[in-house]
C-alpha positions as CSV (number, residue, x, y, z in Angstrom):
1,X,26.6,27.7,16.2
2,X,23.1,28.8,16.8
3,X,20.2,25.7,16.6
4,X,17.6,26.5,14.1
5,X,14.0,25.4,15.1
6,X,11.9,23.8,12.7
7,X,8.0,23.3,12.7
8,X,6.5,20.6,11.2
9,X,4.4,23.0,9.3
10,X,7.5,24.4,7.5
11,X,8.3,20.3,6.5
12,X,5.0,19.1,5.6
13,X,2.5,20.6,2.5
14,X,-1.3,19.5,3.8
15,X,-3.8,19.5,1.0
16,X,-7.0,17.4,1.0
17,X,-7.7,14.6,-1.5
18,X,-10.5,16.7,-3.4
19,X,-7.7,19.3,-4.7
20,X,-5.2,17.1,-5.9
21,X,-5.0,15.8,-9.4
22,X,-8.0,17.6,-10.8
23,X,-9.9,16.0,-14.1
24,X,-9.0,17.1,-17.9
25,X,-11.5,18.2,-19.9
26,X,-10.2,19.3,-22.9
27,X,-7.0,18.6,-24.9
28,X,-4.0,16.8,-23.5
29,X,-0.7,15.3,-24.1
30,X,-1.4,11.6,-25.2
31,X,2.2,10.6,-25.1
32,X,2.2,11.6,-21.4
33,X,-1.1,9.8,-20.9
34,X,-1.6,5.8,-19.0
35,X,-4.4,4.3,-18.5
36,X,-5.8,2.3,-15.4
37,X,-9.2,0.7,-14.6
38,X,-10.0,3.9,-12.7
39,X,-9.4,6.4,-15.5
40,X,-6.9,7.9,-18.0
41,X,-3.7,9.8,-16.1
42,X,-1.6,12.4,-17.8
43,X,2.1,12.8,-16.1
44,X,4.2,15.4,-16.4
45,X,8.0,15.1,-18.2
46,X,10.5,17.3,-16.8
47,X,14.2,17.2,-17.7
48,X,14.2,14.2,-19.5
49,X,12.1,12.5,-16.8
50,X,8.9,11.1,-16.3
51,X,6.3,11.0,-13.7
52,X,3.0,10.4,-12.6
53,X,1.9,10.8,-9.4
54,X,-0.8,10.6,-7.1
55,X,-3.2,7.8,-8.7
56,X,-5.0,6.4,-6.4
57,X,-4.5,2.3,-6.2
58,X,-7.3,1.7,-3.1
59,X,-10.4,4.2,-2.0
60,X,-9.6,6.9,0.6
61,X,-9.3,5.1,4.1
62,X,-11.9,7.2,5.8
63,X,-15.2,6.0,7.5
64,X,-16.2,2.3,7.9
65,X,-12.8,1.9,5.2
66,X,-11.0,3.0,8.5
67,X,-8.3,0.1,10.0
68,X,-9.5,-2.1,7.2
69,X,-8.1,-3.9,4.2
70,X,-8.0,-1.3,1.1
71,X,-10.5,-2.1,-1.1
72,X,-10.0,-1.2,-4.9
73,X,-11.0,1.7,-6.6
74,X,-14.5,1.9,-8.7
75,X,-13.9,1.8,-12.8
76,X,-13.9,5.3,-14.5
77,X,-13.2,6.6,-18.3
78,X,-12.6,10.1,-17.2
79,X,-8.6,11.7,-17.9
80,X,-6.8,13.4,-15.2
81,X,-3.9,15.0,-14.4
82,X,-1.0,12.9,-12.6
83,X,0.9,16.0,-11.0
84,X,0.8,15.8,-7.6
């Protein structure tokens, strides 16, 4: 039986913060829809179940946030999507 080699690349999807859960402008599903202090989210449904992913509970870790204690995210009225 042969061993089959596996790069971490082929394991692991990279994309940065900025492209991930982009903001909704226009119409969207409201019954798919939760709001938090730092905006509106709008999950996805897919056979019979719900998610919503990638909303941000803390501020990115980067700079003098580095090795520190998260600190919360800023208030914000603006809907995005929950997908990723």
């Amino acid at each position: 039986m042969s061993e089959m080699k596996r790069e971490f690349k082929d394991m692991a999807i990279y994309e940065p913060y900025d492209n991930l859960n982009s903001e909704i402008t226009g119409d969207y599903d409201k019954t798919l829809a939760v709001k938090c202090v730092n905006g509106t989210f709008v999950g996805t449904e897919e056979n019979g179940v719900a998610s919503w992913l990638g909303i941000p509970y803390a501020k990115p870790p980067v700079g003098g946030r580095r090795f520190k204690a998260p600190e919360y995210v800023d208030a914000d009225e603006r809907v995005f999507e929950a997908r990723y």
